[in-house]
DSSP file (Angstrom, degrees, kcal/mol; ACC not computed):
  #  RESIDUE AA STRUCTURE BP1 BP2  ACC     N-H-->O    O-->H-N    N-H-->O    O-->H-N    TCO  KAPPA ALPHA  PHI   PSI    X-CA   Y-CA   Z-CA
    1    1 A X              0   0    0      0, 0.0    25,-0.2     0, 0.0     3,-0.1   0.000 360.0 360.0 360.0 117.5    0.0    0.0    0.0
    2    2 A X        -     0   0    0     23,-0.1    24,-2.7    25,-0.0     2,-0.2   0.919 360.0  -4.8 -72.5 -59.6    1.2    3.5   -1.1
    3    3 A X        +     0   0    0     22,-0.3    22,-0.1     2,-0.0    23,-0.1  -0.269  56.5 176.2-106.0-174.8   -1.8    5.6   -0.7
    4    4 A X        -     0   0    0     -2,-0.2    20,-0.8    -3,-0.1     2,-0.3   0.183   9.7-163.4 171.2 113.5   -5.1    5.1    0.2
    5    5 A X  E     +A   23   0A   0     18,-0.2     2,-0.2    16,-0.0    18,-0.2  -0.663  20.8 146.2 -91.5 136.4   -7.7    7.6    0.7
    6    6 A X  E     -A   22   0A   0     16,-3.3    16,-3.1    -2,-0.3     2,-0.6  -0.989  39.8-101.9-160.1-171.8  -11.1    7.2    2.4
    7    7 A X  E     -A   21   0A   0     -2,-0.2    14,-0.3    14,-0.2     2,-0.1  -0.913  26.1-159.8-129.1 150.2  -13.8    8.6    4.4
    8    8 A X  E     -A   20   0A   0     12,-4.5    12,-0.8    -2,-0.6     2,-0.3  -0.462  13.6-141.8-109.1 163.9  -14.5    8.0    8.1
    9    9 A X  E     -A   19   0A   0     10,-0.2     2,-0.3    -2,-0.1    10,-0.3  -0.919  23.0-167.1-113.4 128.0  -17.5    8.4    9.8
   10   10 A X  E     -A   18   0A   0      8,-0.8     8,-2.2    -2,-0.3     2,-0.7  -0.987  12.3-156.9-142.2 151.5  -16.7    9.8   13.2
   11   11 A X  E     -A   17   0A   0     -2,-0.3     6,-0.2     6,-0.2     2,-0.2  -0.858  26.5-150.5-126.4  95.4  -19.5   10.1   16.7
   12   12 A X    >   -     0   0    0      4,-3.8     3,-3.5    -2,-0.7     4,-0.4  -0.561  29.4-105.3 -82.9 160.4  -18.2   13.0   19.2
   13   13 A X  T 3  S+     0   0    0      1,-0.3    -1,-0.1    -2,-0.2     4,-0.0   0.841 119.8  63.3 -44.4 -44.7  -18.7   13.1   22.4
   14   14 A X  T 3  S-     0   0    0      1,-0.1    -1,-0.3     2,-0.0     3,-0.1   0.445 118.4-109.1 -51.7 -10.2  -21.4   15.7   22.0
   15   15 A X  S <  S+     0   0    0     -3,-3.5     2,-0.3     1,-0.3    -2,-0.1   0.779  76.4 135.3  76.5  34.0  -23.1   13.2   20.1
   16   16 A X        -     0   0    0     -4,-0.4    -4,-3.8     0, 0.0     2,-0.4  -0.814  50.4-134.9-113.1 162.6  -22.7   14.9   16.7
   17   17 A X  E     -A   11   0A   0     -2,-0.3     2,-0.3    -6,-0.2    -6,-0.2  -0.796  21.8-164.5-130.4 162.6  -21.7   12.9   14.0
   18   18 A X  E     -A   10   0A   0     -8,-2.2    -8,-0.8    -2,-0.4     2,-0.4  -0.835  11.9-146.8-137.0 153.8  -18.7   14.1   11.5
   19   19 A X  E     -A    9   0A   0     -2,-0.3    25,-1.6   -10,-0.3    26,-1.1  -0.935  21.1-168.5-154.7 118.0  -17.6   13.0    8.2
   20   20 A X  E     -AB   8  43A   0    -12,-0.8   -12,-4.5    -2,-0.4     2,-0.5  -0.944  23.1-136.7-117.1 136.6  -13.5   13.2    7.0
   21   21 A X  E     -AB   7  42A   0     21,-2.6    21,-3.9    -2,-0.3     2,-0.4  -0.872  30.9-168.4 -73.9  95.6  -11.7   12.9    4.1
   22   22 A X  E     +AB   6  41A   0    -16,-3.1   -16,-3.3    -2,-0.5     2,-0.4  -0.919  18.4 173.4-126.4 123.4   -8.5   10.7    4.8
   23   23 A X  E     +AB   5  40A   0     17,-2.2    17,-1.0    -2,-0.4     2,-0.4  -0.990  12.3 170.0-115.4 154.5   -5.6   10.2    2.8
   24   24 A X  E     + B   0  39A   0    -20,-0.8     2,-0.3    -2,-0.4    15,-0.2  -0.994   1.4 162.7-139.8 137.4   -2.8    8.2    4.4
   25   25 A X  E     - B   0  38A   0     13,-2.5    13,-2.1    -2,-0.4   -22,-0.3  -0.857  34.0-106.1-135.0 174.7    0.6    6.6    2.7
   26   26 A X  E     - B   0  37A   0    -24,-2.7     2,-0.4    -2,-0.3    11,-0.2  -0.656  21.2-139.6 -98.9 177.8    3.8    5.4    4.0
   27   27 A X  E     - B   0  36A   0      9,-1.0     8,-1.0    -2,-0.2     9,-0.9  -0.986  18.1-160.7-148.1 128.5    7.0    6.9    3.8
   28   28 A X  E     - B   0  34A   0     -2,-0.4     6,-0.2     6,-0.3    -2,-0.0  -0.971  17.0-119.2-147.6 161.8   10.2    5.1    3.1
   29   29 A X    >   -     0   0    0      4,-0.6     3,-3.0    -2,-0.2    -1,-0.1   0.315  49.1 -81.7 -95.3-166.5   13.5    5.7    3.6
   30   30 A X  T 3  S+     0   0    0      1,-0.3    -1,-0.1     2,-0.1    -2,-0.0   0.546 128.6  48.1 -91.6   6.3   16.2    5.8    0.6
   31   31 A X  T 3  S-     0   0    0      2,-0.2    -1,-0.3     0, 0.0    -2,-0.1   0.317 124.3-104.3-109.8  24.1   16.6    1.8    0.3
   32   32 A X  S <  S+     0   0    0     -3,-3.0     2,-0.2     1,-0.3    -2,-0.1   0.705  71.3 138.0  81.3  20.7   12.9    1.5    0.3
   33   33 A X        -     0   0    0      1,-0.0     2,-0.6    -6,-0.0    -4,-0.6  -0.552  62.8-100.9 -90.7 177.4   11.6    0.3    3.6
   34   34 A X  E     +B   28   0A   0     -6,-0.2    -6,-0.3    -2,-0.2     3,-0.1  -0.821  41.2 171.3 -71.8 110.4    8.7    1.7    5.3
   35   35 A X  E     -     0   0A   0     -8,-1.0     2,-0.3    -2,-0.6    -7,-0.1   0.168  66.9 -47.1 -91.3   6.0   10.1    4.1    8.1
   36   36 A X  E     -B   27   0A   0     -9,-0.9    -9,-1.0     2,-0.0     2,-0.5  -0.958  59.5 -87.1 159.4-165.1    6.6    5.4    8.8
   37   37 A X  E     -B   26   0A   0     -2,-0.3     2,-0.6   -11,-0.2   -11,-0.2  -0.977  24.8-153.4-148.2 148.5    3.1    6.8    7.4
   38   38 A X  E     +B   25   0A   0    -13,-2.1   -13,-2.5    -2,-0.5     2,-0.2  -0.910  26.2 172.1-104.4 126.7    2.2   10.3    6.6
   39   39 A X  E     -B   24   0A   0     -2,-0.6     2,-0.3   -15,-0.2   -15,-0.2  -0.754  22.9-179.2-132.6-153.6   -1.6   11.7    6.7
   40   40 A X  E     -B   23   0A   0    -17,-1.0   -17,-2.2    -2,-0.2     2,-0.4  -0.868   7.0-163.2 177.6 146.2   -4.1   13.9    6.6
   41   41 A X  E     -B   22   0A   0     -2,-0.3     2,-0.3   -19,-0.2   -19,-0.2  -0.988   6.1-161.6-133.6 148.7   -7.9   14.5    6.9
   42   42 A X  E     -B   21   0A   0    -21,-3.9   -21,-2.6    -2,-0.4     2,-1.1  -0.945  34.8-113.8-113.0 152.9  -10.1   17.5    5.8
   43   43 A X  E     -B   20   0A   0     -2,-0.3     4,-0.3   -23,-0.2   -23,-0.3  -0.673  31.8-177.4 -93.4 125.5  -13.8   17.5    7.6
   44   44 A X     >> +     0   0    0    -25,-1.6     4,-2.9    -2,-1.1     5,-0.5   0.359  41.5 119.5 -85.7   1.8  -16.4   17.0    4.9
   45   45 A X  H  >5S+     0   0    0    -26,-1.1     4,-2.5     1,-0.2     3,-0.3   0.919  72.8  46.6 -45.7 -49.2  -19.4   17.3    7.0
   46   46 A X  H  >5S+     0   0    0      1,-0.2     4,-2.5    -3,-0.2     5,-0.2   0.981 114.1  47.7 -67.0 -53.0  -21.0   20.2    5.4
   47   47 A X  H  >5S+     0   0    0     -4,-0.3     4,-0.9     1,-0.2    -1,-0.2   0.785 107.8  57.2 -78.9   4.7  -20.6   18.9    1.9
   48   48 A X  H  X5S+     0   0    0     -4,-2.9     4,-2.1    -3,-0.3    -2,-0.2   0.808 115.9  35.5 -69.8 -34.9  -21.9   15.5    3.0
   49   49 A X  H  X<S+     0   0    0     -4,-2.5     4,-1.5    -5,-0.5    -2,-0.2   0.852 111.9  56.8 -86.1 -29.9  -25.0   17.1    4.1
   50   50 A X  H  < S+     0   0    0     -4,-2.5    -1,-0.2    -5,-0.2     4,-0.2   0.929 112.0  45.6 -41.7 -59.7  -25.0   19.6    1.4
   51   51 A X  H  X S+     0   0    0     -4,-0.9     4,-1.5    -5,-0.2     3,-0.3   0.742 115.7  49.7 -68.5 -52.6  -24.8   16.1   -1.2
   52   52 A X  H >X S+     0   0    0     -4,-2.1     3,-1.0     1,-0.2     4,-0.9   0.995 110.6  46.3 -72.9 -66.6  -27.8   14.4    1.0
   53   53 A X  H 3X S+     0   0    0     -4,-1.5     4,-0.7     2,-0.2    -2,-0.2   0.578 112.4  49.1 -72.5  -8.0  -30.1   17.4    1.0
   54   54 A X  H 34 S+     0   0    0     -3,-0.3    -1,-0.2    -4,-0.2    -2,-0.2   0.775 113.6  53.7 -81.2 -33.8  -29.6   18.0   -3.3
   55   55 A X  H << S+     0   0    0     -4,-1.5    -2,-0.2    -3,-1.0    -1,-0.1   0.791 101.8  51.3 -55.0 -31.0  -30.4   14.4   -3.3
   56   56 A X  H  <        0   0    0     -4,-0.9    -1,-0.2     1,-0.2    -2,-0.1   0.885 360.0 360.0 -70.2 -53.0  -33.4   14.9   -1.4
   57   57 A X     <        0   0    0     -4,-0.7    -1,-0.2     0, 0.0    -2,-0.2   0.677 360.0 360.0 -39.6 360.0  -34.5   17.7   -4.0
């Protein structure tokens, strides 16, 4: 696995529910083992709900 992007579902404590955009890859060192993984999420909530409610239309 190099990449792989996906999106998480996530439940806060406040009992609100969240939606991220995650890509995560590994990172490897100059003879080409894994030495670790780099990521990153953006929150998508608003354009998930944005996307449900044109669907609704």
């Amino acid at each position: 696995m190099r990449s792989k992007t996906y999106t998480e579902l996530t439940l806060e404590i406040s009992g609100r529910t969240t939606f991220w955009l995650t890509n995560n890859s590994q990172y490897f060192n100059g003879s080409g083992e894994v030495k670790g993984l780099i990521g990153i999420s953006c929150d998508i909530t608003s354009l998930n709900t944005a996307e449900k409610e044109r669907q609704r239309e």
